[in-house]
LUMPA-528586 format. One record per residue (C-alpha): residue number from 0; x, y, z. Coordinates in steps of 0.5 Angstrom, whole numbers, plus 500, padded with zeros to 3 digits. Layout:
pos NUM&u X&v Y&w Z .
...
# end
This chain:
pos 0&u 516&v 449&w 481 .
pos 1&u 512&v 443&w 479 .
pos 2&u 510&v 437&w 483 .
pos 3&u 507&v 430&w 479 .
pos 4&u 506&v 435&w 473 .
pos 5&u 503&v 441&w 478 .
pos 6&u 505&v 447&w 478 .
pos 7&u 506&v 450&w 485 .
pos 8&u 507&v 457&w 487 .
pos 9&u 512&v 458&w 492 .
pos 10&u 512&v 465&w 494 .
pos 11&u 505&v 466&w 495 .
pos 12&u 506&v 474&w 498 .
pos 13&u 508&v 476&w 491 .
pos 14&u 502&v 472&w 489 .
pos 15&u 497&v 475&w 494 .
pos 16&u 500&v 483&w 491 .
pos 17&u 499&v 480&w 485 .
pos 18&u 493&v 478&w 486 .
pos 19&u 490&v 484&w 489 .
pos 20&u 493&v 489&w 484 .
pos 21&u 488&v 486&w 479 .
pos 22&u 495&v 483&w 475 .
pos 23&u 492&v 476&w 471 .
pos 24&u 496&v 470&w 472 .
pos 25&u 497&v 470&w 463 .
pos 26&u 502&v 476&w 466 .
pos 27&u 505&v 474&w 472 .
pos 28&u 512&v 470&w 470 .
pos 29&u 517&v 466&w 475 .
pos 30&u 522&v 461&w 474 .
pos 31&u 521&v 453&w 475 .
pos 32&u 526&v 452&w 480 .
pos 33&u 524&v 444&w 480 .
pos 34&u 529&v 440&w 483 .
pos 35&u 534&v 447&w 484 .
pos 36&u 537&v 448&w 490 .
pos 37&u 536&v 453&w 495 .
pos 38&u 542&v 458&w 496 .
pos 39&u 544&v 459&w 503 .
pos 40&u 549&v 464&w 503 .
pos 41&u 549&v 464&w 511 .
pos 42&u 551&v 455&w 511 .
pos 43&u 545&v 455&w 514 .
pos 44&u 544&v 448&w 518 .
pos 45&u 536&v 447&w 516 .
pos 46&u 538&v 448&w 508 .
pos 47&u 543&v 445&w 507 .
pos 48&u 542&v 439&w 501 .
pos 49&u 536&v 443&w 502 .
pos 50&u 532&v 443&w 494 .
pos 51&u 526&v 449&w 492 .
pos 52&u 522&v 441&w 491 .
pos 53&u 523&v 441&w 499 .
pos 54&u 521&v 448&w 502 .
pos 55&u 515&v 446&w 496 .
pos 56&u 513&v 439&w 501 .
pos 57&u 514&v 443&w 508 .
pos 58&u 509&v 449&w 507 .
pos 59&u 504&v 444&w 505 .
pos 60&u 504&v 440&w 510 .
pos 61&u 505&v 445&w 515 .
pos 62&u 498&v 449&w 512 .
pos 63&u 495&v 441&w 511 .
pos 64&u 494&v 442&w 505 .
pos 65&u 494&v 435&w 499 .
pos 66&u 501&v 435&w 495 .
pos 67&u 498&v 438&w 489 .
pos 68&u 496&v 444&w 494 .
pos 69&u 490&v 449&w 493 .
pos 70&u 488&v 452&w 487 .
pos 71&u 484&v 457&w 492 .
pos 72&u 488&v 464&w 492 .
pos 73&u 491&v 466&w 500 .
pos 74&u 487&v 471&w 503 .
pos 75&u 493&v 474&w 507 .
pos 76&u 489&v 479&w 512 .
pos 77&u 482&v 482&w 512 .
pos 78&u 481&v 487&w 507 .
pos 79&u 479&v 493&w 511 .
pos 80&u 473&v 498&w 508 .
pos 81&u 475&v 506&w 507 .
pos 82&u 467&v 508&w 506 .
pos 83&u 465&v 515&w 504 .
pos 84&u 470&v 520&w 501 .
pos 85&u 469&v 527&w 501 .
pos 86&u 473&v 533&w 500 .
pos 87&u 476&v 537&w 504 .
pos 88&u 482&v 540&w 500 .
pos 89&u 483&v 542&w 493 .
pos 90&u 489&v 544&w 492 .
pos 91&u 488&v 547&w 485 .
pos 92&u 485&v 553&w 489 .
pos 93&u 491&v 555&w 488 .
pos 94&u 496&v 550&w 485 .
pos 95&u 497&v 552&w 477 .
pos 96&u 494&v 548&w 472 .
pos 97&u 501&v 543&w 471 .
pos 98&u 501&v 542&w 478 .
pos 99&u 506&v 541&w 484 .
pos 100&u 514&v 542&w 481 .
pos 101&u 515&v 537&w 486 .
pos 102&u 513&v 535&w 495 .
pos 103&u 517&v 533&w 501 .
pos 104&u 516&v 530&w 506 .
pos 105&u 518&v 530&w 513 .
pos 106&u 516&v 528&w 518 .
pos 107&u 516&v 533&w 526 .
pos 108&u 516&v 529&w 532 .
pos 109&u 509&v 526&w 531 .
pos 110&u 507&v 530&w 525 .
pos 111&u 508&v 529&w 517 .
pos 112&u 510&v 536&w 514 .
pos 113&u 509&v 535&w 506 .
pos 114&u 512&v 540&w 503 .
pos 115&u 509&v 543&w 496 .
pos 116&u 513&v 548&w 491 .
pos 117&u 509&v 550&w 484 .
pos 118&u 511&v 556&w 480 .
pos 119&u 508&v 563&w 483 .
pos 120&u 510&v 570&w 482 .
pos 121&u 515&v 569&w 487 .
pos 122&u 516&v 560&w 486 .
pos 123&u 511&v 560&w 491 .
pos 124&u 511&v 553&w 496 .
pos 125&u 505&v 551&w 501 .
pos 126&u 506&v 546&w 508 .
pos 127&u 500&v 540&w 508 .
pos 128&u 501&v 539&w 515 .
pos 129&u 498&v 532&w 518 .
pos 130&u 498&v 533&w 526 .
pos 131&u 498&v 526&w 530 .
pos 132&u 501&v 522&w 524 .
pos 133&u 501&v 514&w 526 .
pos 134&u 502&v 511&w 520 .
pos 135&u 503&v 514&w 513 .
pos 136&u 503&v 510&w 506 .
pos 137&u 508&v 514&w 500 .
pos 138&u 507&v 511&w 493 .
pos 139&u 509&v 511&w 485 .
pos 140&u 502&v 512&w 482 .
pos 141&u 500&v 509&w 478 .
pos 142&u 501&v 502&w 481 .
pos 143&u 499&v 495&w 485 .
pos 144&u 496&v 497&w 492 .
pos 145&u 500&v 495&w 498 .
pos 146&u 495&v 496&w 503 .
pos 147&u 489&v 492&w 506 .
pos 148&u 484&v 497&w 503 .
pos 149&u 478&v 497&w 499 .
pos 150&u 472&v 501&w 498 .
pos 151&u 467&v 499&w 496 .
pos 152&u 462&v 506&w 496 .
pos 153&u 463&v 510&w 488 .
pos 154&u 466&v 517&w 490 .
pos 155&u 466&v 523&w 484 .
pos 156&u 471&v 526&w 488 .
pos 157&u 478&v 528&w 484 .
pos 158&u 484&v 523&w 487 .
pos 159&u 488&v 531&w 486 .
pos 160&u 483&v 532&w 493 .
pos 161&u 486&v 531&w 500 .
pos 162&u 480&v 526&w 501 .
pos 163&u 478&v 525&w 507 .
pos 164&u 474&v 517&w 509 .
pos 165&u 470&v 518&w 515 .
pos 166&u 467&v 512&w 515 .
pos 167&u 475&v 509&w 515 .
pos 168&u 475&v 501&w 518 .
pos 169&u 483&v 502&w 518 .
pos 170&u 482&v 510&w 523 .
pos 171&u 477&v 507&w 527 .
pos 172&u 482&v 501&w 528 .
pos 173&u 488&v 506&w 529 .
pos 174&u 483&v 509&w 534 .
pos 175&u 482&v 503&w 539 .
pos 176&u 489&v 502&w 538 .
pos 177&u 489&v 508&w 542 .
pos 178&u 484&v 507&w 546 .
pos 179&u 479&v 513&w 544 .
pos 180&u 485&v 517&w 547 .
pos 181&u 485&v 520&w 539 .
pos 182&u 479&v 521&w 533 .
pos 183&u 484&v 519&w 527 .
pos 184&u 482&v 520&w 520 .
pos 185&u 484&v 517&w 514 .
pos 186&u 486&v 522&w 508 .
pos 187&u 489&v 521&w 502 .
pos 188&u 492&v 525&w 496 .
pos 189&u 495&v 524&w 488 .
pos 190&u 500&v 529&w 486 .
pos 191&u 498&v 527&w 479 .
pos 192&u 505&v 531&w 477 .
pos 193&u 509&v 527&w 480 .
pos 194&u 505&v 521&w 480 .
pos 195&u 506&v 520&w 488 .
pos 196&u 500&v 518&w 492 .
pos 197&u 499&v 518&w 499 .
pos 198&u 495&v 516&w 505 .
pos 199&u 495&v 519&w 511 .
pos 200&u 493&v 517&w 518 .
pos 201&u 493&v 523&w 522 .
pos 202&u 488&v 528&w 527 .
pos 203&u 488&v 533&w 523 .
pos 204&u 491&v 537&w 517 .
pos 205&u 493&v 545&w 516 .
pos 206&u 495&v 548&w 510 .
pos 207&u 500&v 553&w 511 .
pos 208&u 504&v 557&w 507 .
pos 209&u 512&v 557&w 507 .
pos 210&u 516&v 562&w 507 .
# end
């Protein structure tokens, strides 16, 4: 919406995944919503006669900024640093040059069992198991990061590779969460045939076949 002739982004935490993703803003596109009112569906009592110029006025009173806003991007949670990657799977050890057919998830009480077909002598599928899984990311590949994750260490190694970070701030903080109880370690994939990407918290893994 624009307030005094500035333009003033509403919602910021799509601007923040933007921002984070590495979209410029020539490629961002919303809507001006200057002086529209806000749906409410629900007969909400605090938004009725309510318009967007409204909700603009209170978030900036409420994070005390002036009435032209900041131009200064919110920063939203403390990235936290992945570190070293090293190898520890290489799935083309027996994958066929294509890749996967597909992968399946499933998650065991605390483990996350991911399912592997490819095209064998006999339509052959392997089991990544992750033991002790807290918390696991699945997403389109390639895509806009979600995660407060970076890395700031230049790795050589295959997105392909099950990779393991061992210097991994965010299996540390898993770690403390548990107070020691568990050495958390922080894994990640790329199913480049699929184009999936996924990021694993867990204890360890095992690959087993499948019957």
């Amino acid at each position: 919406m624009a307030s005094d002739g500035t333009k003033l982004i509403l919602d910021t935490r799509t601007s923040v995944a933007l921002d984070r993703a590495g979209i410029p803003k020539s490629d961002w596109y919303g809507g001006n919503q200057t002086g529209v009112p806000v749906p409410n569906p629900t007969s909400s009592p605090s938004l009725v006669g309510k318009t967007f110029d409204d909700l603009a006025a209170e978030q900036i009173k409420n994070n005390k900024l002036p009435p032209t806003g900041t131009p200064d991007m919110p920063k939203g949670e403390e990235m936290m640093e992945v570190g070293r990657c090293i190898e520890v799977l290489n799935p083309y050890d027996w994958l066929p040059g294509h890749g996967e057919n597909s992968i399946e998830l499933r998650t065991q009480k605390n483990d996350l069992s991911v399912i592997i077909p490819y095209d064998g002598e006999h339509g052959e599928q392997k089991e990544l198991l992750f033991r002790h899984a807290v918390a696991f990311y699945q997403s389109a590949f390639p895509g806009p990061g979600l995660l407060n994750l970076q890395c700031s260490v230049h790795s050589n190694v295959s997105m392909s590779s099950l990779i393991e970070c061992p210097d991994s701030e965010a299996a540390h903080a898993w770690a403390q969460h548990f107070r020691g109880l568990f050495d958390f370690k922080h894994y990640s994939i790329t199913f480049l045939s699929e184009n999936i990407a996924l990021v694993v918290f867990a204890t360890d893994f095992e690959l087993r076949e499948v019957d």
